[in-house]
N, C-alpha and C positions, 0 to 999 in steps of 0.2 A: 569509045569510052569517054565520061565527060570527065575533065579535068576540075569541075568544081569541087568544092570539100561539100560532101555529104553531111545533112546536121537532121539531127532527129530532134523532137520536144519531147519531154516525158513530164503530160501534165499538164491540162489547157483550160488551166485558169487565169485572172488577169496577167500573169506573169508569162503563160505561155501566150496566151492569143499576141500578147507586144512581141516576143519572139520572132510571131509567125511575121508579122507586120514588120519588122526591122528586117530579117532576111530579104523581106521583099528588097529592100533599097541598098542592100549587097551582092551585087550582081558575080561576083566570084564563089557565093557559095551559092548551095537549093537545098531545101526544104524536103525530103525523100518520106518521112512519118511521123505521127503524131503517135505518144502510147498515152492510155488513158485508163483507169481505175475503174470509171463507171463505161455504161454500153456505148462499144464505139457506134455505135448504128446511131445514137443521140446526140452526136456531135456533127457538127455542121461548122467549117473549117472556109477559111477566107479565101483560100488555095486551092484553084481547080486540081482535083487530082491525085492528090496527094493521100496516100489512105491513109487511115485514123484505125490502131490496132490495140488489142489487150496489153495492160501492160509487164500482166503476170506469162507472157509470151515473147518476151524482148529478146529476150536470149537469143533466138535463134535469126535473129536480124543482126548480130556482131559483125559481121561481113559486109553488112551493106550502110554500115552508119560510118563515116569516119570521126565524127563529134557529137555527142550526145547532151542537148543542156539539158536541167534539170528542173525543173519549174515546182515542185513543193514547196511547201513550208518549212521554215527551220524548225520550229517547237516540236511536231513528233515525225514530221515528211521524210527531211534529209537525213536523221542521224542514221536512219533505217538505209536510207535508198541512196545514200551520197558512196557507203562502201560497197555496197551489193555492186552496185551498176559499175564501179571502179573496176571489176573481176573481168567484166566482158569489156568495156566499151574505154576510149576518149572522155572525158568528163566534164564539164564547167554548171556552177551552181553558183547559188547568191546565198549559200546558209549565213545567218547576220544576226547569230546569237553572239555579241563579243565575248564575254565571258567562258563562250564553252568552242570557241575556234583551237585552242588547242589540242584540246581531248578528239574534236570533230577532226583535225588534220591528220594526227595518230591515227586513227582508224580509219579513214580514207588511204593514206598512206603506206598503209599494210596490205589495205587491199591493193593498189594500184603497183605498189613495190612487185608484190606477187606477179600480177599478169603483165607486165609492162607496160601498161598503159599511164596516162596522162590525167591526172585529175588536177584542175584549179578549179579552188574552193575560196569561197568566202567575197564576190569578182559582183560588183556592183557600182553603186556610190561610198557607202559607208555599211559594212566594209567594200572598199576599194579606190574609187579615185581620192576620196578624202583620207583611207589610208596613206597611201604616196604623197599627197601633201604635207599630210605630218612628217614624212621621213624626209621630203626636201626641208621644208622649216627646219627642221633638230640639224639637220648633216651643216646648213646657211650660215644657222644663226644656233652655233651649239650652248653659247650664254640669252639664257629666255624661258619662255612659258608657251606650250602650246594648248588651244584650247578648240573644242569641236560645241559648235551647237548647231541643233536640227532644227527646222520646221518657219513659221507654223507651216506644218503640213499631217497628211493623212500616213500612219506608218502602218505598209504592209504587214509586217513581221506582228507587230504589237494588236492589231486588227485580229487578225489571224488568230492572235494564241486570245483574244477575248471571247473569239464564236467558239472557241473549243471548252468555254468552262462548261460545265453541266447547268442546266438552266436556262440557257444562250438560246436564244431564236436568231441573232443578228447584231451587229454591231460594228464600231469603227471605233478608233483611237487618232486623238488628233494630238502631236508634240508641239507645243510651243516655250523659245527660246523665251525668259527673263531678261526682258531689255533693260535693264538699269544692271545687269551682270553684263551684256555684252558692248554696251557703252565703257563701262570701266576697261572692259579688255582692249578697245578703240582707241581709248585715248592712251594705251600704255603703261596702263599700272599695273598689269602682272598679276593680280588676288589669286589668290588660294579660294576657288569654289570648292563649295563640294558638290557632288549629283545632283545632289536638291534646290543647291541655288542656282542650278544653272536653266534646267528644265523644268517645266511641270508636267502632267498628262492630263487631257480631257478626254473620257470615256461616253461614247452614245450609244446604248445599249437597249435590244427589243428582249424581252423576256419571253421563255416558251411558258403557255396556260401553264398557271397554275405552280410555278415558279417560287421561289421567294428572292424579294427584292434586295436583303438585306445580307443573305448568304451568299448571294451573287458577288456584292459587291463587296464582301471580303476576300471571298475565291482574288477578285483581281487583283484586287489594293493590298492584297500581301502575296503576289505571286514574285518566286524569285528570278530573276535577270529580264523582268520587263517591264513591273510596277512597284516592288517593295521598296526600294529607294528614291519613289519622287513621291510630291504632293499629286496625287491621281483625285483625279476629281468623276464618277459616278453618275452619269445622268442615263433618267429609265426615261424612251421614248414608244411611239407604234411602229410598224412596221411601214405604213404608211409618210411619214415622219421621216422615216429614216430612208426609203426609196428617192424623195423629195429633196430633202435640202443636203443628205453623205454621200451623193452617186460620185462626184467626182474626185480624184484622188493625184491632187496637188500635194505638195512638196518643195522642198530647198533644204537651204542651210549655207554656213561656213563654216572653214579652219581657218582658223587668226593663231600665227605666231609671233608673238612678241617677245625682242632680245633686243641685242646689245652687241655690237659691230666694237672691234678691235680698239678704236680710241675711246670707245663706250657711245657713241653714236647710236641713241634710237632706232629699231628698224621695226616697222609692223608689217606683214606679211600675210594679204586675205586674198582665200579663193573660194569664193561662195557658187551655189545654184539656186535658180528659180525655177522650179518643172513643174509645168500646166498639166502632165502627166507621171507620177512616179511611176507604176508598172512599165510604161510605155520607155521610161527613160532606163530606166533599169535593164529591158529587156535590149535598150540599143548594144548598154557595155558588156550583156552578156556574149553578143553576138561577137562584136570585136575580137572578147578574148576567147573563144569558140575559136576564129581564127588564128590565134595564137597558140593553143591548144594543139591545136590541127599540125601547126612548123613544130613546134618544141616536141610532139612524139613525132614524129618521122626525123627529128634529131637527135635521137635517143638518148631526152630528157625527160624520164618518165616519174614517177609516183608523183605524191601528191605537190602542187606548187600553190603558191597565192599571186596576189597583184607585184609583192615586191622581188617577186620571182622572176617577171617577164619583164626583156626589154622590151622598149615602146617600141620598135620599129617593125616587131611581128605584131601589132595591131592591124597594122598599116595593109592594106590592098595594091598600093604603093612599089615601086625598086627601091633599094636601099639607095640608089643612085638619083628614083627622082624624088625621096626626099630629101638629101642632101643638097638639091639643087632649089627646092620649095620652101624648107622648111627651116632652112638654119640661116 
């Protein structure tokens, strides 16, 4: 019997294919199925071997999976499939609607309460490791301001819920931070942003025939927890256009906390990323806490958990012994 932790994908789009590609370079776990929505017979999988199954049939694979990630969309994927799958399986997802993570927790929650099992939700960059930054800034430096800005970069989630408006042939969302708000934050003056001075959104969008341009671009520019709160900016391109110059899906960001150290001493406190790939990076810290996942139920630490749930050292592939001897 092999000793790896069994991981399945549910879902093999950009998010699952980085998946498949990060287990590769985890040699303590493997890759056992792929479930898929459309014809497995049409997918074509980077993994000798590995079958590629319905995903309205998963059920009866609960025995041969030990971790299940989740590779949907937050806007209509996970809220559906994050508690369903929680009833049979192990669970880790990236849902990264902040707004609606608590309602999503509660109901993941109940389900995974039920069956024992393990779900961590919301396990990414933001939500997730720029989660935990914020919580080390506030616990450091609890006189301060903490403050998160993204990009420029391409956002999944935000992408995502634009191909799903009606009218939609295609499209991407790109976030860029407001540098003269993140200078201020730099140099230590604390401001009071609001959403909108911090971000903006630029929208590239292909229209299906026959479309209208202008009801499109209301659909987005007043959609709530993705676009109603920044300056969203609109642009109608072809299809051609948009194969061309949006294929790549770069990323970053930082959390900057700025406070005030006991004699009142300045502290600024930044952990930023620059990723050549978001799906691809995404898909590394889903794997990780897949592994984490994996200790915490056979711990019997089960329903729903998040990033500030897990210690770091079940990330780890690691002994608790050679990281103490590597790492501290």
């Amino acid at each position: 019997m092999s000793s790896k932790i069994r991981v399945g994908i549910a879902g093999y789009g950009n998010l699952g294919r980085g998946v498949e590609l990060a287990l590769a370079q985890n040699p303590d776990m493997e890759l056992v199925s792929v479930f898929t929505r459309r014809d497995p017979a049409s997918l074509r999988l980077q993994s000798a071997g590995v079958p590629v199954r319905a995903l309205d049939q998963i059920e009866q694979y609960r025995n041969d999976i030990d971790v299940l990630i989740l590779c949907g969309g937050s806007k209509n994927d996970l809220p559906e499939q994050g508690p369903a799958l929680a009833r049979w399986f192990t669970t880790v997802d990236s849902f990264d609607t902040h707004a609606r993570i608590p309602e999503y927790y509660a109901a993941v929650d109940a389900a995974a309460q039920g069956a024992g099992t393990t779900a961590l939700i919301a396990v990414g960059w933001d939500p997730g490791l720029f989660s935990l930054n914020r919580l080390y800034g506030e616990c450091v430096l609890p006189v301060g301001q903490t403050y998160t800005f993204w990009g420029k970069g391409l956002s999944q989630g935000h992408s995502d819920a634009i191909r799903r408006v009606a009218g939609v042939a295609g499209g991407v969302q790109y976030t860029l931070p407001i540098e003269a708000a993140v200078q201020r934050v730099r140099n230590g003056e604390q401001p009071e942003l609001s959403t909108r001075e911090k971000h903006k959104r630029q929208c590239f969008v292909v229209l299906e025939q026959g479309a209208d341009a202008d009801t499109v671009r209301e659909a987005i520019v007043t959609m709530p927890d993705y676009f109603a709160d920044y300056d969203t900016e609109v642009n109608f391109i072809d299809a051609e256009t948009l194969a061309r110059d949006h294929a790549a899906m770069p990323h970053g960001g930082f959390v900057i906390r700025s406070g005030q150290s006991g004699s009142g001493s300045q502290q600024v406190v930044e952990y930023a990323l620059n990723l050549g790939s978001n799906p691809e990076f995404t898909s590394s810290v889903l794997v990780a806490y897949a592994r984490a996942a994996y200790r915490m139920n056979k711990n019997g630490q089960t329903g729903a958990q998040t990033v500030l749930d897990v210690a770091p050292g079940l990330l780890s592939p690691k002994t608790p012994a050679q990281l103490r001897k590597e790492l501290l």
